[in-house]
C-alpha atoms as an extended CHARMM CRD file, in Angstrom:
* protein
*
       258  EXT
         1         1  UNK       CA            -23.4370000000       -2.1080000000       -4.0010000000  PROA      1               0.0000000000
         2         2  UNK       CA            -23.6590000000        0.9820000000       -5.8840000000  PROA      2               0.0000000000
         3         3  UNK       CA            -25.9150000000        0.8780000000       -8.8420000000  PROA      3               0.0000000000
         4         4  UNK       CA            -23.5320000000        2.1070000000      -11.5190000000  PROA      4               0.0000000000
         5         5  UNK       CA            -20.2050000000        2.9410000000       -9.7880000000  PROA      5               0.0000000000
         6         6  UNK       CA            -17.1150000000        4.4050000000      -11.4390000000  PROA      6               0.0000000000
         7         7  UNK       CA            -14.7020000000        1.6280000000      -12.7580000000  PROA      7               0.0000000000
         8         8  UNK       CA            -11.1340000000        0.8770000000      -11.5760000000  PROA      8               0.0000000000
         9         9  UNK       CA             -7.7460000000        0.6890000000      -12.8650000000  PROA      9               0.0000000000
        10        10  UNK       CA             -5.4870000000       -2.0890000000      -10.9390000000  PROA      10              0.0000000000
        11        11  UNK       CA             -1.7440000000       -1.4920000000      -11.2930000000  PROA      11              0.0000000000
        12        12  UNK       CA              0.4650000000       -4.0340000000       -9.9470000000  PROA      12              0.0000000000
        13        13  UNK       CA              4.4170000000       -3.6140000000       -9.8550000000  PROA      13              0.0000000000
        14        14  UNK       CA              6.5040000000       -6.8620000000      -10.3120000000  PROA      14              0.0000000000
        15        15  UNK       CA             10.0660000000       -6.8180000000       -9.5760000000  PROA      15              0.0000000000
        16        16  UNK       CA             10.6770000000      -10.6400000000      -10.7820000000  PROA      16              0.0000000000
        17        17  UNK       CA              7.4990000000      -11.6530000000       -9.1910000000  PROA      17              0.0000000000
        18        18  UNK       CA              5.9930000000      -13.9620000000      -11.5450000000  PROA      18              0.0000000000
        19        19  UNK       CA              5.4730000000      -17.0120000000       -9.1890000000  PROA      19              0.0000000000
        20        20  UNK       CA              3.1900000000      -14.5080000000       -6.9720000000  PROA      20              0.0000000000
        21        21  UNK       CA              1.2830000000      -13.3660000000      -10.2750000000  PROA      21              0.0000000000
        22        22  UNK       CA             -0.2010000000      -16.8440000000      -11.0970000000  PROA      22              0.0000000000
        23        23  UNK       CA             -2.4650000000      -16.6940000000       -7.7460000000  PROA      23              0.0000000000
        24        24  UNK       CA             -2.8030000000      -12.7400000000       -7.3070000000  PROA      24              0.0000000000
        25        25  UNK       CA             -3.9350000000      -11.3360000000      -11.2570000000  PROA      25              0.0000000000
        26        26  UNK       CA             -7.1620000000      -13.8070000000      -11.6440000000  PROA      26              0.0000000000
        27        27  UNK       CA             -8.0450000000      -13.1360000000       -8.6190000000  PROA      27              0.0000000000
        28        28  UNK       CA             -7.5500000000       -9.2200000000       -9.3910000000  PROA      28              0.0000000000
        29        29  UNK       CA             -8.6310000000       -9.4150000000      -12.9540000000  PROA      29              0.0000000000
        30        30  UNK       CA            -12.0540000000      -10.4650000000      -11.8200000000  PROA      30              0.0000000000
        31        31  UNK       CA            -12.9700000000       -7.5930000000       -9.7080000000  PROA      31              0.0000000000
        32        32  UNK       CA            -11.6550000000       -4.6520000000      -11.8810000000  PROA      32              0.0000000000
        33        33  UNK       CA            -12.2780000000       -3.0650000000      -15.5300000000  PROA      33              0.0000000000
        34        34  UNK       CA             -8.8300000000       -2.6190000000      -16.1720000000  PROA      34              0.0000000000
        35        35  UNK       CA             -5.6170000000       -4.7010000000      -15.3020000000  PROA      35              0.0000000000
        36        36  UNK       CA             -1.8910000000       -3.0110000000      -15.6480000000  PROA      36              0.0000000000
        37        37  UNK       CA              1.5220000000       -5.6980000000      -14.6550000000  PROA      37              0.0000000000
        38        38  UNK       CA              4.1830000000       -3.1190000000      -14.5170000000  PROA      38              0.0000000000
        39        39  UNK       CA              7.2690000000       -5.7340000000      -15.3360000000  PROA      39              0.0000000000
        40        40  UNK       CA             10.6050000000       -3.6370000000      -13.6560000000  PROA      40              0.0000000000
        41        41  UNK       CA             12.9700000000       -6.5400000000      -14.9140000000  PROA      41              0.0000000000
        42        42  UNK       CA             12.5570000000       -9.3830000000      -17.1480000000  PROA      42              0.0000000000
        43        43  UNK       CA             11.3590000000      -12.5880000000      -15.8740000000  PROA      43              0.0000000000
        44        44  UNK       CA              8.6530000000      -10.1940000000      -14.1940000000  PROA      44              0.0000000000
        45        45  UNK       CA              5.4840000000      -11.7200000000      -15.6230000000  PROA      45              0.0000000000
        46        46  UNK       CA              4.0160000000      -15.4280000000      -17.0130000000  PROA      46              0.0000000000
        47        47  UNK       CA              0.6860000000      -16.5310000000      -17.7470000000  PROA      47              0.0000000000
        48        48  UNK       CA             -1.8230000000      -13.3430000000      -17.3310000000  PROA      48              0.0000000000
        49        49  UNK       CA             -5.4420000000      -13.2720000000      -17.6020000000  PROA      49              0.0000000000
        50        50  UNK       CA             -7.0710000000      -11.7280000000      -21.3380000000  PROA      50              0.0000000000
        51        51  UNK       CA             -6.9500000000       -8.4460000000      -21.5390000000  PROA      51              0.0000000000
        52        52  UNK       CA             -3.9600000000       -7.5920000000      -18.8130000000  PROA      52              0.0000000000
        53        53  UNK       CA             -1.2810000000       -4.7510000000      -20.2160000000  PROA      53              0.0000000000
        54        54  UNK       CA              1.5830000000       -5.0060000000      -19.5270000000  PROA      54              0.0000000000
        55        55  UNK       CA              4.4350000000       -2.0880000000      -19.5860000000  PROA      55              0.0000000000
        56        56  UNK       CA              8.0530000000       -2.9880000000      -19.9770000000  PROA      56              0.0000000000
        57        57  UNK       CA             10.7830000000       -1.2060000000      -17.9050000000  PROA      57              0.0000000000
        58        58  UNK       CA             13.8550000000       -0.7220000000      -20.2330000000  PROA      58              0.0000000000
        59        59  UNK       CA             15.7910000000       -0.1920000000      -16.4190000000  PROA      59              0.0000000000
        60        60  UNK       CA             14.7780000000       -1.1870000000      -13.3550000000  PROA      60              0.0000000000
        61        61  UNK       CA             12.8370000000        2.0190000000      -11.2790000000  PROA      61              0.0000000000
        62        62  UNK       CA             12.0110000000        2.2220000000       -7.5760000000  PROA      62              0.0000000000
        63        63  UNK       CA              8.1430000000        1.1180000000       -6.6080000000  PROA      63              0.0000000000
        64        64  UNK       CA              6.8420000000        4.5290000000       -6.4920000000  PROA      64              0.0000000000
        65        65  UNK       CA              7.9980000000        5.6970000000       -9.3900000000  PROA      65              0.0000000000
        66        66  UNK       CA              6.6850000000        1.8760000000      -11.6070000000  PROA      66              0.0000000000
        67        67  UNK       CA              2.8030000000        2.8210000000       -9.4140000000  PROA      67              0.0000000000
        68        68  UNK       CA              3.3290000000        6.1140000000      -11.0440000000  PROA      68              0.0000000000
        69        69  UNK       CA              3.6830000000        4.8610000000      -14.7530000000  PROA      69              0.0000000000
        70        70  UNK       CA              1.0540000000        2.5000000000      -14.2290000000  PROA      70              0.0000000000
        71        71  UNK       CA             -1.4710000000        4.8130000000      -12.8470000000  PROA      71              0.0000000000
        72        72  UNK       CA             -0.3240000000        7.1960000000      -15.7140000000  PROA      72              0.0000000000
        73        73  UNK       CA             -1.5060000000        4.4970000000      -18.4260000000  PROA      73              0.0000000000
        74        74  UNK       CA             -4.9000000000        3.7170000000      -16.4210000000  PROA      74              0.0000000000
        75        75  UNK       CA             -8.1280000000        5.0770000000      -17.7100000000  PROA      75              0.0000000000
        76        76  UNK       CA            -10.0930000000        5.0740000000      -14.8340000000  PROA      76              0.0000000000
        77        77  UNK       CA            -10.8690000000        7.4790000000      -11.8820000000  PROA      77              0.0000000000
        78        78  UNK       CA            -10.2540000000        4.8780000000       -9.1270000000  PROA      78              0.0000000000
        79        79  UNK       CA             -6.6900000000        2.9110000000       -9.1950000000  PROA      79              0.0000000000
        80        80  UNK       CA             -6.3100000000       -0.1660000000       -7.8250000000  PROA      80              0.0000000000
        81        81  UNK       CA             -2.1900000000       -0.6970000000       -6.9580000000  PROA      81              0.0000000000
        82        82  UNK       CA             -1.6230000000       -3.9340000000       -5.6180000000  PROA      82              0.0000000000
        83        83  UNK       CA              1.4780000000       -5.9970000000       -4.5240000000  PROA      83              0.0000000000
        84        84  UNK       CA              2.2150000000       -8.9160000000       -6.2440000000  PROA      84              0.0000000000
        85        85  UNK       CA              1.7790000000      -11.3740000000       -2.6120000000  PROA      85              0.0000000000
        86        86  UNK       CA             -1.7090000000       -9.7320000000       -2.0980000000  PROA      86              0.0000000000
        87        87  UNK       CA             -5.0240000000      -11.7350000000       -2.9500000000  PROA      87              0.0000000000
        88        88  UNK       CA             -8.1200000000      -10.3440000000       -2.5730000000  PROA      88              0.0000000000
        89        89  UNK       CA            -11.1620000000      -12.4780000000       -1.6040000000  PROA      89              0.0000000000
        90        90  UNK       CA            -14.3090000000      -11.8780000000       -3.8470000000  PROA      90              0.0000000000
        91        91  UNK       CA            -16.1740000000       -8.8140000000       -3.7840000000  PROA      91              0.0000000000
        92        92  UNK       CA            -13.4370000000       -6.6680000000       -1.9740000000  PROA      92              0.0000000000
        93        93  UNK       CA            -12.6080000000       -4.2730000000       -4.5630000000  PROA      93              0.0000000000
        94        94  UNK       CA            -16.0490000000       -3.3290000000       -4.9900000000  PROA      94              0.0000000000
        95        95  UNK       CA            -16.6310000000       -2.8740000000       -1.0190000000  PROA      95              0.0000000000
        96        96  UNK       CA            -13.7720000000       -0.4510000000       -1.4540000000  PROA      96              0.0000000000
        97        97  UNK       CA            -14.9870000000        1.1240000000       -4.2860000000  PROA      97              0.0000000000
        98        98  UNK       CA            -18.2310000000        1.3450000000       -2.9000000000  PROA      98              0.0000000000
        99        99  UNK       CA            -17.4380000000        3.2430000000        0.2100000000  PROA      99              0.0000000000
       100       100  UNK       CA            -15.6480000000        5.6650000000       -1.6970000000  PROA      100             0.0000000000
       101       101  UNK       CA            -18.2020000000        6.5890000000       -4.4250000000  PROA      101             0.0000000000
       102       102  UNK       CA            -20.3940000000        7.0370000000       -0.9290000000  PROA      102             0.0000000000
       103       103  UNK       CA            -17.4850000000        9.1090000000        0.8030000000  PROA      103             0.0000000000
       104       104  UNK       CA            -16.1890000000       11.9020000000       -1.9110000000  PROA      104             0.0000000000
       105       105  UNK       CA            -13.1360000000       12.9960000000        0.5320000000  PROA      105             0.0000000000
       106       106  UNK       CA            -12.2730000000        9.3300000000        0.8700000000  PROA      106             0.0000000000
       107       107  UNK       CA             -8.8350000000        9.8910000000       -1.4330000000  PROA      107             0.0000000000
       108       108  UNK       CA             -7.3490000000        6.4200000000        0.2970000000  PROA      108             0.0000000000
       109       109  UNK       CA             -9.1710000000        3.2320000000        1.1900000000  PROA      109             0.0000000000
       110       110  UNK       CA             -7.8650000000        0.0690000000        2.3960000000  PROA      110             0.0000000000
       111       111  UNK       CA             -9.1140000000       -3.7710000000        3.3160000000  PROA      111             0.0000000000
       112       112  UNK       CA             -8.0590000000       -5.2920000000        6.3200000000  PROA      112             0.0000000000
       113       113  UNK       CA             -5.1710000000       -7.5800000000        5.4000000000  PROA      113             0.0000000000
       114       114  UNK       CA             -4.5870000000      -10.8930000000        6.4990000000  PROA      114             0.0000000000
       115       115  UNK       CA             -1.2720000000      -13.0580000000        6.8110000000  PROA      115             0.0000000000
       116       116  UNK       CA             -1.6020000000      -16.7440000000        4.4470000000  PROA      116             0.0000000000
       117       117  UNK       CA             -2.6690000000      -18.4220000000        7.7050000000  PROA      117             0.0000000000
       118       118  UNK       CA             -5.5110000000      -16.0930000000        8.2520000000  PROA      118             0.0000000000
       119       119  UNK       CA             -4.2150000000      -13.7680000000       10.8290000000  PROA      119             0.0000000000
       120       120  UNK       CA             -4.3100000000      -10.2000000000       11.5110000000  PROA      120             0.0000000000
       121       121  UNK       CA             -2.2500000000       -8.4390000000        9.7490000000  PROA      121             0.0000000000
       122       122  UNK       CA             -1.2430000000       -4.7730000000       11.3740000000  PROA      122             0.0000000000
       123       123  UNK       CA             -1.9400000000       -3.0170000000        8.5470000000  PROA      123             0.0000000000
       124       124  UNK       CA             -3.7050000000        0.3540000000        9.8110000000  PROA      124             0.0000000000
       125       125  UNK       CA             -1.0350000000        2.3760000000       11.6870000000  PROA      125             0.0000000000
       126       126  UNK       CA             -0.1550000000        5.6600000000       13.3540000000  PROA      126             0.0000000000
       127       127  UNK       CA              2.4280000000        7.7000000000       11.7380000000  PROA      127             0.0000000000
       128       128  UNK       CA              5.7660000000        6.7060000000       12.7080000000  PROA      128             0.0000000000
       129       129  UNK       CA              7.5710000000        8.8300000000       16.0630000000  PROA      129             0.0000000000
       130       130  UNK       CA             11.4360000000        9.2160000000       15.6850000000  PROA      130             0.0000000000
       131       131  UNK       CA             11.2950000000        7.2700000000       19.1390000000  PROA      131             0.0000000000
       132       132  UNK       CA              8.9100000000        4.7090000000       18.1040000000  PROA      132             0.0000000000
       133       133  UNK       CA             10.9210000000        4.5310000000       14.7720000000  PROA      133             0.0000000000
       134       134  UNK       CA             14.4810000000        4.0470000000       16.5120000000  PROA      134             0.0000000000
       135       135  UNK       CA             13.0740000000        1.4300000000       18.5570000000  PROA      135             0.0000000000
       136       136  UNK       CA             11.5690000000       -0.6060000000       15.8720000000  PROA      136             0.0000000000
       137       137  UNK       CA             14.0750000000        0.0330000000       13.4020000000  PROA      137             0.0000000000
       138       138  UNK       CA             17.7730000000       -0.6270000000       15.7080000000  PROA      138             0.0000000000
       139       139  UNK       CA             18.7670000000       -3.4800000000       17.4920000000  PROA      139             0.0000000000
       140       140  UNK       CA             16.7720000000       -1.7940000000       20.0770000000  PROA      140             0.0000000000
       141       141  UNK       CA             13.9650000000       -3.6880000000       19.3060000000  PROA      141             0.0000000000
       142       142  UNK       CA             15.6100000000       -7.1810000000       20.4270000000  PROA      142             0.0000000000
       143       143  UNK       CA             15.1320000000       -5.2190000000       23.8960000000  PROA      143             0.0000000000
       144       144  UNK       CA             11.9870000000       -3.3330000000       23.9300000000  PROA      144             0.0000000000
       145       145  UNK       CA              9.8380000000       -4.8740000000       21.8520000000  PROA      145             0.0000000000
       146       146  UNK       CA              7.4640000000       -3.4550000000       19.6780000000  PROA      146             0.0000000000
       147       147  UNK       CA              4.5930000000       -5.8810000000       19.0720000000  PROA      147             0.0000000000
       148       148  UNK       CA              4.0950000000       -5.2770000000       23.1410000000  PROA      148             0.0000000000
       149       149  UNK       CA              5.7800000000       -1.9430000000       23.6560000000  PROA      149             0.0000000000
       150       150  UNK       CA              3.8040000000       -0.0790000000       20.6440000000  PROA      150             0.0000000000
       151       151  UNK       CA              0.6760000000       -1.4230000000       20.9750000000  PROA      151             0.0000000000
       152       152  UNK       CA             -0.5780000000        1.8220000000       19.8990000000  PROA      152             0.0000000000
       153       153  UNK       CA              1.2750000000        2.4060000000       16.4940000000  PROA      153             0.0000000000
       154       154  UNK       CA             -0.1050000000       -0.6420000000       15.2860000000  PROA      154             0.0000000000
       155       155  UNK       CA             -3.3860000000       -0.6770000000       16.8830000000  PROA      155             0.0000000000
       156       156  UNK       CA             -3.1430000000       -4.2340000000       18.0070000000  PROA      156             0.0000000000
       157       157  UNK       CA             -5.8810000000       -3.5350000000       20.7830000000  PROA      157             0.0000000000
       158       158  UNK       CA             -8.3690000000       -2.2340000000       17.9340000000  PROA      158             0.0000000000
       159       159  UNK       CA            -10.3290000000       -4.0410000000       16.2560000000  PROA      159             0.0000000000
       160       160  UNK       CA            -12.8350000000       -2.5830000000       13.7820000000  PROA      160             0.0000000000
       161       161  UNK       CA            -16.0040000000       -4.3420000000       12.6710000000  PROA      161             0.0000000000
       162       162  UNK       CA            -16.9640000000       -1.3040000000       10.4470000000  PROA      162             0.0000000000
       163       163  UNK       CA            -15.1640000000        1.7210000000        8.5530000000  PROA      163             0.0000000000
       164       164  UNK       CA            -12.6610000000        3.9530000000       10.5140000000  PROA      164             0.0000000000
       165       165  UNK       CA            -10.6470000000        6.6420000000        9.9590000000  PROA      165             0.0000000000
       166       166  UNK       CA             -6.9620000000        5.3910000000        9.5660000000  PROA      166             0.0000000000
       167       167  UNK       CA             -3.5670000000        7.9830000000        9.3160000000  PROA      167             0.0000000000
       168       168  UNK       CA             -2.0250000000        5.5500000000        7.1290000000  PROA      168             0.0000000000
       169       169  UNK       CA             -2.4400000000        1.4860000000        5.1810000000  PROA      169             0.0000000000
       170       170  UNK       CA              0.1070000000       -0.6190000000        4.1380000000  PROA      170             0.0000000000
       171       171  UNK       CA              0.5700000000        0.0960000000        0.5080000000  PROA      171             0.0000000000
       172       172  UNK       CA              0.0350000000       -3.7820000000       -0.4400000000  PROA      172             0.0000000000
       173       173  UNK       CA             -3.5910000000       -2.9110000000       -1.2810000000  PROA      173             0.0000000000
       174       174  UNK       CA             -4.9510000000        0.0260000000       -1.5300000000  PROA      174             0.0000000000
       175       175  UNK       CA             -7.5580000000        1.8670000000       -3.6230000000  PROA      175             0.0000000000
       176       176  UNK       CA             -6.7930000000        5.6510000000       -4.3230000000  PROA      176             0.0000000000
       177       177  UNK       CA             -8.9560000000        8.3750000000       -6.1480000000  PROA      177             0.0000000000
       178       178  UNK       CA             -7.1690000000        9.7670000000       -9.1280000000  PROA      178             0.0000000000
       179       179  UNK       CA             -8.2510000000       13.1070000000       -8.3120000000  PROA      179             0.0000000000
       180       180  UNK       CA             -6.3200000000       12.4600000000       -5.3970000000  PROA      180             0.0000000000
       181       181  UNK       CA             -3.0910000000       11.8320000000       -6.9690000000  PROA      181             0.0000000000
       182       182  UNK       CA             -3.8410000000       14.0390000000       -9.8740000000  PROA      182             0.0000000000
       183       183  UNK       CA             -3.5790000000       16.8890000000       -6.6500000000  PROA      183             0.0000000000
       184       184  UNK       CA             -0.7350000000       15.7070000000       -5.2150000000  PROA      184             0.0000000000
       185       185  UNK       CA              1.1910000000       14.5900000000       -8.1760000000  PROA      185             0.0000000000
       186       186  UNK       CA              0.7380000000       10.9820000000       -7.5380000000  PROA      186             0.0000000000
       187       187  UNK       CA              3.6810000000        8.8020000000       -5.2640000000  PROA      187             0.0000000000
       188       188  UNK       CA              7.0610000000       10.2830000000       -4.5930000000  PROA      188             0.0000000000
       189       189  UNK       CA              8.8530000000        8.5400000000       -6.8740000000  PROA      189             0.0000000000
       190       190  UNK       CA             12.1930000000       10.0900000000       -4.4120000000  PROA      190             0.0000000000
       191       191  UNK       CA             11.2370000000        6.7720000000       -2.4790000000  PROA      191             0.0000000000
       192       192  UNK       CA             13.0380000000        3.4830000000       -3.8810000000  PROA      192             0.0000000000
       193       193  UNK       CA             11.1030000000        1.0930000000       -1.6820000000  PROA      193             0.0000000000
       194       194  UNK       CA              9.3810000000        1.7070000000        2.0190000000  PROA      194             0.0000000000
       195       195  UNK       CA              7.8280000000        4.5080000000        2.6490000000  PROA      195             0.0000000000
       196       196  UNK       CA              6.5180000000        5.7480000000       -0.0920000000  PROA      196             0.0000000000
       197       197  UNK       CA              2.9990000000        4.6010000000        1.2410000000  PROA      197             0.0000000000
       198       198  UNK       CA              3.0120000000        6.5930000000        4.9810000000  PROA      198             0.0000000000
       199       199  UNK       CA              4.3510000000        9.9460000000        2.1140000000  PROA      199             0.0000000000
       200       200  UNK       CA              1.4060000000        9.8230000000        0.1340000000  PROA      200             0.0000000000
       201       201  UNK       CA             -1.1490000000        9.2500000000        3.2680000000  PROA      201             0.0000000000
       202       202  UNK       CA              0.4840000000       12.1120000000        5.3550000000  PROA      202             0.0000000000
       203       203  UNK       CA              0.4700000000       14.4090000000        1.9070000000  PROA      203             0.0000000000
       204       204  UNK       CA             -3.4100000000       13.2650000000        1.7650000000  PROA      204             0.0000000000
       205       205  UNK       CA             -4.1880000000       14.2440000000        5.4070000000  PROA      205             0.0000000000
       206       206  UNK       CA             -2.5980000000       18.2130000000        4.9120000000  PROA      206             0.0000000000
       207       207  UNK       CA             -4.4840000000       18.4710000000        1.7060000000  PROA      207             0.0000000000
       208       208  UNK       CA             -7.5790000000       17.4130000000        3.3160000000  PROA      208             0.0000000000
       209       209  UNK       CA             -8.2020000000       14.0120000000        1.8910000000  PROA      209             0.0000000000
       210       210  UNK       CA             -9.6440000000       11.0410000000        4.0590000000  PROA      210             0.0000000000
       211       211  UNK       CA             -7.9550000000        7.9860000000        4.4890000000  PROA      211             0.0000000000
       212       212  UNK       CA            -10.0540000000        5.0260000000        5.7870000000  PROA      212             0.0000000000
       213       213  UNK       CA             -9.8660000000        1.6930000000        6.6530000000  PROA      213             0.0000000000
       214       214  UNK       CA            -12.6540000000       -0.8370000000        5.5330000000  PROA      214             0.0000000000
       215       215  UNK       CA            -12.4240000000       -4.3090000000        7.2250000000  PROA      215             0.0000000000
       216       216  UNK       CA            -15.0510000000       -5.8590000000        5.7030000000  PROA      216             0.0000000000
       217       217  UNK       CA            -13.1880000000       -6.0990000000        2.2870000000  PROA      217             0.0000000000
       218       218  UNK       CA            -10.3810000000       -8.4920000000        2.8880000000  PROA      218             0.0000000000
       219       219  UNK       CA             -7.0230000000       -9.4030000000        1.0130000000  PROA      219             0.0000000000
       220       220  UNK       CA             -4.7590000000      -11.7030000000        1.6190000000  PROA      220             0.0000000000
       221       221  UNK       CA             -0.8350000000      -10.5910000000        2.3530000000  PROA      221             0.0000000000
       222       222  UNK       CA              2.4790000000      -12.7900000000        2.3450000000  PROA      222             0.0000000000
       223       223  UNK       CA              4.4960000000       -9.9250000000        4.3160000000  PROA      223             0.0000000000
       224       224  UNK       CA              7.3760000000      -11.4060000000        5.1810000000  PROA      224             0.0000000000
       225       225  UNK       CA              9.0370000000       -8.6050000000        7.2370000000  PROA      225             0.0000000000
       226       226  UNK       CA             12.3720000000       -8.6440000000        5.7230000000  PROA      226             0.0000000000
       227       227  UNK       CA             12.9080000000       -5.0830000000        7.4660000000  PROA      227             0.0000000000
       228       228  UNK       CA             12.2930000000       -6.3520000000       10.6600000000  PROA      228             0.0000000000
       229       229  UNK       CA             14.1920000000       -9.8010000000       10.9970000000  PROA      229             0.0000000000
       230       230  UNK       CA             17.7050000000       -8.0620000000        9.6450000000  PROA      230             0.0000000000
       231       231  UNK       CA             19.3550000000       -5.1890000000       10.4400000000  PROA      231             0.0000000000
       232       232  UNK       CA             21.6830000000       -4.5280000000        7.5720000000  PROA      232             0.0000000000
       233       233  UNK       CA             20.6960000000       -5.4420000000        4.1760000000  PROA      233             0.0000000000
       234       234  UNK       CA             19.8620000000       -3.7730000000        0.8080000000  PROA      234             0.0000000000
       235       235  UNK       CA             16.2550000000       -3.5230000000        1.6750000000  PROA      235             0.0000000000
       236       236  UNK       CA             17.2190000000       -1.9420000000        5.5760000000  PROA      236             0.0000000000
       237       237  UNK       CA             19.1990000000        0.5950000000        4.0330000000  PROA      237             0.0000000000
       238       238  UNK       CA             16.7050000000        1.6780000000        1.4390000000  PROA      238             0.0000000000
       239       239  UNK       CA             14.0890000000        1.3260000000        4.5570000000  PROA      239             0.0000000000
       240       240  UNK       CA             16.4190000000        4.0530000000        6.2250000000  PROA      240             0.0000000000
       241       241  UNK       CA             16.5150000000        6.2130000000        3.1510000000  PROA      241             0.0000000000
       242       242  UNK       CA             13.1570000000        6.4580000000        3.1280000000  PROA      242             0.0000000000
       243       243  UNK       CA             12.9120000000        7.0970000000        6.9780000000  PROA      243             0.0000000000
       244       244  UNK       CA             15.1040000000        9.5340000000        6.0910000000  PROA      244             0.0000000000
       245       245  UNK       CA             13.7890000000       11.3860000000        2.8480000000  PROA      245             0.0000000000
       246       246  UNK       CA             10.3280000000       11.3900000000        5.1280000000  PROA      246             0.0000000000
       247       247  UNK       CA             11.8390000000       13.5610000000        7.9460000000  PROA      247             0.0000000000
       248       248  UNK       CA             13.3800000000       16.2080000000        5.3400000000  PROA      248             0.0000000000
       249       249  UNK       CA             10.0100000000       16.1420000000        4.1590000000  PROA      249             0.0000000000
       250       250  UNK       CA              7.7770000000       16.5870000000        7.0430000000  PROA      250             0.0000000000
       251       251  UNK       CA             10.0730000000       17.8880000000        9.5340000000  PROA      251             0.0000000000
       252       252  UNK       CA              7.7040000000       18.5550000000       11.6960000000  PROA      252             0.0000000000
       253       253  UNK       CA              7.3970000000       14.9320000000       12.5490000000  PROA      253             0.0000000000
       254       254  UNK       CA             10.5400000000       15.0180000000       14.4690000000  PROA      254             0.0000000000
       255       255  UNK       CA              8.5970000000       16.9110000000       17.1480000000  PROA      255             0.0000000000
       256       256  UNK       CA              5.2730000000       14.1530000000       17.5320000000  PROA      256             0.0000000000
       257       257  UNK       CA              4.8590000000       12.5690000000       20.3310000000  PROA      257             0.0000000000
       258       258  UNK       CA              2.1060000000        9.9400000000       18.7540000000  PROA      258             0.0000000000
């Protein structure tokens, strides 16, 4: 540990997610200076730990844009922005925190996640492929699928005992620098939900920020993978919006091969 490290913000967006709250903010609260609930609708928050603000949405506002208010209120150079389903186990923020006070380029820096059960959770990932994206994201997949045929996106045959270099984290848990999203105007809030978190790592890689993976801090993730059991719902259709609002973006993505 780092003898007098910088202090961090946490910023959690709840959309309803109260029930997750009870188990995720003490085990937050305890491991950072400063804890922000962003509460989209009402019914949002319950019992918090002393000390927790809380901002009020008078309408509901996509994820990206509710990280963006919260890390706007935060007073610290390192944010925190957690999902309301992620637990970390003791001492992870500061391994996070640590490696970036060590690493100054480090702009993004995630645990390794694990599912309730204590599995893996593919969390470090490859930026997405048009092809690789079709597959996963059309009833293609019941054909070729792509927990065996995309090995590589998700780097299910890696498995990291130390830090690594990652393209982009799950956005569940992840610790960013604020002079990072001071540069590159924090998340687009042009994302409603989904992809807003591969956005703000590929913006970090062309402006020269690292983005790194730390296994030994650990946090625990209920992802239930409502975009990939369904193929037409609210969330799949903001899921495609994003996909899509990505491309016009970074067109030349449509050309990568990996």
């Amino acid at each position: 540990m780092s003898a007098a490290p910088p202090r961090v913000s946490a910023v959690v967006v709840s959309h309803g997610h109260a029930a997750q709250l009870e188990a995720a903010l003490p085990a937050l609260a305890a491991q950072v200076a400063e804890l922000i609930v962003v509460a989209n609708i009402p019914g949002s928050v319950g019992a918090l730990p002393p000390g927790t603000r809380v901002i009020e949405n008078p309408a509901p506002l996509g994820f990206a844009a509710n990280v963006n208010r919260g890390v706007a209120a935060a007073s610290h150079p390192f944010v925190l922005v957690a999902n309301p389903d992620a637990v970390p186990e003791p001492g992870a923020v500061a391994l996070l925190l640590d490696f970036a006070v060590a690493h100054p380029r480090a702009g993004i820096v995630g645990p390794r996640l694990v599912f309730p059960d204590g599995s893996a959770q593919p969390s470090r990932r490859r930026f997405p492929t048009v092809a690789g994206t079709i597959v996963r994201r059309t009833p293609l997949r019941l054909l070729l699928d792509p927990w065996n045929r995309q090995r590589g996106h998700y780097l299910l045959d890696e498995h990291p005992t130390g830090p690594v270099p990652a393209d982009w984290m799950l956005g569940a848990f992840l610790l960013l620098r604020r002079e990072l999203l001071d540069e590159l105007g924090g998340l687009d809030a042009g994302f409603r939900l989904y992809g807003e978190d591969i956005d703000l790592c590929y913006r970090a890689m062309r402006a020269g920020w690292e983005r790194w993976y730390v296994p030994a801090a650990v946090a625990t993730h209920a992802y239930d993978r409502q975009t990939d059991r369904r193929f037409l719902t609210r969330r799949t259709l903001w899921h495609w919006r994003g996909i899509l609002r990505f491309v016009r973006k970074h067109p030349e993505r449509l050309l990568a091969r990996r």
